[in-house]
C-alpha positions in Angstrom: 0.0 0.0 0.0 1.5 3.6 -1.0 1.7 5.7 1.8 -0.2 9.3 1.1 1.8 12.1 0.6 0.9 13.8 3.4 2.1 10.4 5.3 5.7 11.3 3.5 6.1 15.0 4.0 5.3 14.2 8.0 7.8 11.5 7.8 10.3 13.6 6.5 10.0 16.7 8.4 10.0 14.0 11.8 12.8 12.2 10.6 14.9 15.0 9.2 14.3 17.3 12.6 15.5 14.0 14.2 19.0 13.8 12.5 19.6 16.9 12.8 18.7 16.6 16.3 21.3 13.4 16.1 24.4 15.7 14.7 23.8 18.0 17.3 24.2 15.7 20.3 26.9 13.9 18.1 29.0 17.2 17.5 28.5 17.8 21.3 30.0 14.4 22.3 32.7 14.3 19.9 33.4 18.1 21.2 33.7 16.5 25.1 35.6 13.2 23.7 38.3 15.3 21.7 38.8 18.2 24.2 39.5 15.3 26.5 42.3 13.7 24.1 40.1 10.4 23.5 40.8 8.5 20.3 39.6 9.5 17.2 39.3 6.1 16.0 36.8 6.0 18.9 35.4 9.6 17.9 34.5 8.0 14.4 32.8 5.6 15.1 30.1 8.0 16.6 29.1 8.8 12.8 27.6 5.2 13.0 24.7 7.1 15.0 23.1 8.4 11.9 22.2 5.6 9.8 22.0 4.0 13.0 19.0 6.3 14.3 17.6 6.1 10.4 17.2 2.5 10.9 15.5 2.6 13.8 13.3 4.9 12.7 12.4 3.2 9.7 11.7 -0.2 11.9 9.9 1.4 14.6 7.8 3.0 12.1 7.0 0.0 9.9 6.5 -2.1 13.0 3.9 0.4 14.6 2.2 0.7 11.1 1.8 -3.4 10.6 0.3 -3.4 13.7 -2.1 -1.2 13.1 -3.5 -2.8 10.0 -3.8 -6.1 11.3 -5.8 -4.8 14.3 -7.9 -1.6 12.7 -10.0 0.3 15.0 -13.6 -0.3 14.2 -15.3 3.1 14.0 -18.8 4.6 13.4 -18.8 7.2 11.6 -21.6 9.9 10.9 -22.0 11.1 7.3 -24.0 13.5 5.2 -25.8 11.4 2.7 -25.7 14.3 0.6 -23.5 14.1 -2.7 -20.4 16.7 -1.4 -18.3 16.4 -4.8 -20.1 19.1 -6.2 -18.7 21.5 -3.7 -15.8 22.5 -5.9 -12.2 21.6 -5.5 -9.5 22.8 -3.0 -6.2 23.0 -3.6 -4.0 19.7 -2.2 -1.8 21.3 -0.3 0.1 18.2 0.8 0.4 17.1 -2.8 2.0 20.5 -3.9 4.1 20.4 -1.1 5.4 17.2 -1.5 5.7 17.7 -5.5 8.0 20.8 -4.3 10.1 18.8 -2.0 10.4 15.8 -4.5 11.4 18.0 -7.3 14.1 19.8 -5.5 15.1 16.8 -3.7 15.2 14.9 -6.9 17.6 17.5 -9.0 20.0 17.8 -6.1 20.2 13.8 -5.9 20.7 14.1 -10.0 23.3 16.7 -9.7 25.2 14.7 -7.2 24.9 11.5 -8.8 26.3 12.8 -12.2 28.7 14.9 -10.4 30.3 12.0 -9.0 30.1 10.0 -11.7 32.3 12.6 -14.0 34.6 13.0 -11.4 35.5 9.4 -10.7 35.1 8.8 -14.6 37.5 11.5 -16.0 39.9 10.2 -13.2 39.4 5.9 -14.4 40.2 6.8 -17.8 43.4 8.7 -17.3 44.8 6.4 -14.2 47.4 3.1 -15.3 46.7 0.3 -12.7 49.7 -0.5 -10.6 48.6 -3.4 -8.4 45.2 -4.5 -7.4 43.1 -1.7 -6.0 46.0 1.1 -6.6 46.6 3.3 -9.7 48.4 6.0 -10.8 46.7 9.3 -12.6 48.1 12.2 -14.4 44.9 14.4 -13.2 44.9 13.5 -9.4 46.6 16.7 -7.2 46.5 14.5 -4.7 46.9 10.9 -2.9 43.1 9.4 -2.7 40.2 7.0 -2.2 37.7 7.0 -4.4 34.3 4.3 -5.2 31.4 3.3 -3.3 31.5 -0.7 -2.8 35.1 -1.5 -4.0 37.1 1.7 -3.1 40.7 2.1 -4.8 43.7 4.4 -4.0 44.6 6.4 -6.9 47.9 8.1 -6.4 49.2 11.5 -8.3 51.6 10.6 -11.1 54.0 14.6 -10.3 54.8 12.5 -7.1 56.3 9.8 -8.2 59.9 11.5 -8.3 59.3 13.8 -5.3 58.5 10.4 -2.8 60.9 7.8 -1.6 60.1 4.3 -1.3 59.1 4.8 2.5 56.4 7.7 2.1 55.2 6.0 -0.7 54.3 3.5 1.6 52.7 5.9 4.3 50.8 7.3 1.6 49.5 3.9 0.3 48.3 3.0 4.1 46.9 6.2 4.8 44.6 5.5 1.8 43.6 2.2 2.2 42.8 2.5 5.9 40.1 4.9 3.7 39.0 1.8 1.8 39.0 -0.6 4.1 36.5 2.0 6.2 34.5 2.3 3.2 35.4 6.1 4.4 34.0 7.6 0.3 30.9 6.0 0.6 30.1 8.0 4.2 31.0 10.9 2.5 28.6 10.3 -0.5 26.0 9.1 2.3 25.9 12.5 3.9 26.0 14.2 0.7 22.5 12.6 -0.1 21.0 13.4 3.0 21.6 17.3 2.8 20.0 16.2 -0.7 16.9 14.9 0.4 16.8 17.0 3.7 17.7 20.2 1.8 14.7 22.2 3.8 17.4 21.9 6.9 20.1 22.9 7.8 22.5 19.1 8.1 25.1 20.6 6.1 25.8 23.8 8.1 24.9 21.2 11.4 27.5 18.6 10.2 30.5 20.9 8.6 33.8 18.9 7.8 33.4 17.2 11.1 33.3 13.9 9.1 36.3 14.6 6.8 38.0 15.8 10.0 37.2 12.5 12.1 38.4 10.2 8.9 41.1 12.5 8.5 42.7 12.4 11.7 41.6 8.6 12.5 44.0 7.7 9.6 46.7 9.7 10.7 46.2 8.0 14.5 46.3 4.4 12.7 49.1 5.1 10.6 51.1 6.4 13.6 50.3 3.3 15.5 51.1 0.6 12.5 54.5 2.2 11.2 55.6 3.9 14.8 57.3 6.7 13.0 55.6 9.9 13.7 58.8 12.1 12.5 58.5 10.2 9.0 54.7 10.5 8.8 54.7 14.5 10.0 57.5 15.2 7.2 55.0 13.1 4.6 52.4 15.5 5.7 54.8 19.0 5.3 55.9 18.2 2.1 51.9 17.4 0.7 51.4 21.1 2.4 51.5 22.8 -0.7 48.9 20.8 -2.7 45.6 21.7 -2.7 42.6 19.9 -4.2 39.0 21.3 -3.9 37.6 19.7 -7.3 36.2 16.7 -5.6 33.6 18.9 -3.2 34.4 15.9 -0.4 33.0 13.5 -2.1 36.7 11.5 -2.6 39.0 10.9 0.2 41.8 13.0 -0.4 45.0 13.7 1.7 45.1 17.3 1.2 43.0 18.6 3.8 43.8 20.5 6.8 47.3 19.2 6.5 49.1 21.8 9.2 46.6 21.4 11.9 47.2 17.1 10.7 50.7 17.9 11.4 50.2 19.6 15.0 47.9 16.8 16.2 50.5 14.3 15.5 52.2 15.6 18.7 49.4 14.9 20.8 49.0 11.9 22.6 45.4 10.4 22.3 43.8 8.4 25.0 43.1 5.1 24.3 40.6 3.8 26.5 37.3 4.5 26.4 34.6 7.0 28.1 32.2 4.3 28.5 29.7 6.4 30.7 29.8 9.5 28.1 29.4 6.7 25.2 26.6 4.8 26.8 25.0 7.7 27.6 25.2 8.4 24.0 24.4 5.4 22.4 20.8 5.5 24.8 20.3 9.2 23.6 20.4 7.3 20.2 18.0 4.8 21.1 15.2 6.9 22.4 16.0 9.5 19.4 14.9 7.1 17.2 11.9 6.1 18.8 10.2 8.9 18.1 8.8 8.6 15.2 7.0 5.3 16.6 5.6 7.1 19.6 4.3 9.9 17.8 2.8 8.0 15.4 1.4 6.0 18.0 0.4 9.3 19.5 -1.2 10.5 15.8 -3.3 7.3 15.7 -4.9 7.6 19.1 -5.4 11.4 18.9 -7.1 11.0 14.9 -8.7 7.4 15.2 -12.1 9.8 15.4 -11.2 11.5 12.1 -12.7 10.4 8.8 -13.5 13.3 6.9 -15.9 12.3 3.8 -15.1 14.0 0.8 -17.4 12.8 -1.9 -20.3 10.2 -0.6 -23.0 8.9 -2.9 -27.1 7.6 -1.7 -27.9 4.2 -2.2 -30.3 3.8 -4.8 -33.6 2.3 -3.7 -34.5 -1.1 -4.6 -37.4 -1.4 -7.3 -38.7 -4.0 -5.5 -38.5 -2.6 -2.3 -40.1 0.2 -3.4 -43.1 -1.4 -5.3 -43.4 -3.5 -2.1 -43.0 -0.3 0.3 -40.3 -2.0 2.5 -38.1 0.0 4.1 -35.0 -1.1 6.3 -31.8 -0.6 7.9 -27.8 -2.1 6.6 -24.9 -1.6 8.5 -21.6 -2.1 6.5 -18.4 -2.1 7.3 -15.1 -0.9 5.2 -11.7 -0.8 5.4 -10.4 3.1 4.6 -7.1 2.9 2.7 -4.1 5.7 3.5 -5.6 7.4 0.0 -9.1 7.3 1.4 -10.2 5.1 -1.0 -12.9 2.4 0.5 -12.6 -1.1 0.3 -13.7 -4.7 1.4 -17.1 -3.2 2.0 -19.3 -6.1 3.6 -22.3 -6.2 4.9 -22.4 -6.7 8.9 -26.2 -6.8 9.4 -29.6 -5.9 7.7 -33.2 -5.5 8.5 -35.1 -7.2 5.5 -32.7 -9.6 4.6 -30.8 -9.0 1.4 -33.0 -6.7 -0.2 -31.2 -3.7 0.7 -27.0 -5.6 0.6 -26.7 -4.9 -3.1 -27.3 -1.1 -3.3 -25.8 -0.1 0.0 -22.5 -2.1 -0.8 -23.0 -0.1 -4.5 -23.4 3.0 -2.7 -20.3 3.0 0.3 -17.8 1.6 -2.4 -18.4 4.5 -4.6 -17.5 7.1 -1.1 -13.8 8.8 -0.8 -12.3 10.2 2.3 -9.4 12.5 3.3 -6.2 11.0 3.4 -5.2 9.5 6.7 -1.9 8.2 7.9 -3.1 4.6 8.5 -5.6 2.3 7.0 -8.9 2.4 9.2 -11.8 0.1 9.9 -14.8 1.8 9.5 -18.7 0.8 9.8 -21.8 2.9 8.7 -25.5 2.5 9.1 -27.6 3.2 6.1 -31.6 3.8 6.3 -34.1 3.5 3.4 -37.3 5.2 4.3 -39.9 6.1 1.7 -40.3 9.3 3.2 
């Protein structure tokens, strides 16, 4: 079943005040877990909080809705038997809204996409492979990863007589501690979601935070593996003066913030963990992305009264019924889809036996509602009288 669109555009707004809610208690953490020297290996893995919290979202959500339409409220609901399509038409607000949303959203996705696709294009067909998962291209500035599911490192080709042996080989594990992270693919992730969530503000919210946290965890690891800080911070001075800004973050490359890199090297990061500040983090998660269940929860119980007709048609009276001058009573019940469409219309009980079924069942199939967030049981009592 489709959901409506106004269904989507509250989804959206809820789930989209909910990440950014979700990078603001992240960028507060990972400002108390850095000011406090902790690992930025450990700080990285905070970023797993966002698709975390999507998840969740997107479980609690579907798990609320199943529920819901396996057990529908029964309602009874009091209608004007009066035909209301000829009322005129009012703008669909939610429609337009969601059109302008899904429009926008869909041209930034676009631009992205293609963007990307260029970029790591132009750079395949002017790279030579070297080994397995390593090339070397006459356009890259500078040493990075790039690709979604099988990233490679694609080194610069003006370096190869400025590097020795050894920083060739810093260089090559910077860049595949990038791949083995799958550390483009997050980047591309958070590109998409200032994409589709382009009505806030995630981008200003989430800064380079992420390049810096990558960034600085591969520095950390690189430190640890070779044990030559001197080595690494002299790699990092003489890659100073290059400068890349072409890729828009979407690559991994080794260019940024490289003084400030340098600087940090001399700092010695903690390596156990803040369990309490974590934990306390990792709940915050938790009930963050709960939310949208209990307010949908919240929605159900507060509109479980609210079935707005929009266009209802009378039953047509029976010509036998009327030459016999019976009249009669049929209650019907119907399920009331998320489009407010009616369906499974059965009857539930009637006066004069099946006389009256056909033409009420006629008549309620034929009736529209609102659109609702859930599918809702419904059941109606329709009276013929002669009068």
């Amino acid at each position: 079943m489709m959901p409506s669109s106004l269904a989507v555009l509250e989804w959206l707004i809820i789930s989209g005040l909910l990440i950014c809610g979700l990078l603001v208690l992240l960028r507060g953490v990972r400002h108390w877990l850095i000011t406090r020297q902790q690992s930025r290996c450990v700080v990285l893995n905070l970023w797993w909080s966002i698709p975390a919290g999507m998840c969740l979202m997107l479980c609690s959500a579907q798990l609320i809705s199943q529920q819901l339409i396996e057990a529908p409220l029964t309602l009874n609901v009091s209608l004007d038997m009066t035909d209301q399509s000829a009322g005129g038409h009012s703008l669909n607000w939610p429609w337009l809204i969601f059109s302008l949303w899904f429009l926008i959203a869909g041209v930034k996705t676009i631009r992205l996409v293609v963007g990307y696709r260029r970029l790591t294009g132009r750079i395949r067909r002017h790279s030579v492979r070297m080994a397995p998962g390593i090339y070397q291209c006459s356009l890259a500035i500078t040493p990075m990863a790039m690709g979604l599911f099988r990233p490679v490192v694609v080194l610069p080709e003006h370096l190869a007589d400025t590097l020795n042996q050894q920083q060739w080989q810093l260089v090559l594990l910077h860049e595949q501690i990038h791949c083995d992270r799958y550390d483009p693919a997050w980047r591309l992730l958070m590109a998409v979601l200032s994409a589709w969530y382009w009505f806030l503000p995630i981008r200003t919210l989430m800064g380079s935070a992420l390049i810096e946290d990558q960034e600085y965890a591969c520095d950390e690891l690189v430190v640890q593996k070779t044990n030559d800080k001197a080595g690494y911070a002299k790699l990092l001075l003489g890659l100073s003066h290059l400068s890349d800004t072409n890729h828009s973050g979407l690559v991994c490359s080794s260019s940024f913030n490289l003084k400030d890199r340098i600087m940090k090297l001399n700092v010695t990061n903690q390596a156990h963990i803040h369990w309490p500040m974590i934990g306390t983090f990792i709940l915050l998660v938790l009930l963050t992305g709960s939310v949208p269940a209990l307010a949908d929860i919240r929605s159900q119980g507060h509109d479980a009264l609210k079935l707005v007709p929009v266009h209802t048609v009378a039953p047509k009276y029976p010509l036998k019924a009327y030459q016999q001058k019976l009249t009669g009573e049929v209650v019907v019940s119907f399920m009331v889809n998320q489009q407010g469409q009616v369906e499974d219309v059965e009857v539930v009980e009637s006066t004069q036996g099946a006389v009256f079924n056909q033409a009420a069942i006629a008549a309620v199939s034929q009736w529209t509602f609102e659109p609702i967030n859930q599918a809702k049981k419904a059941q109606q009592t329709l009276k013929f009288n002669l009068d």
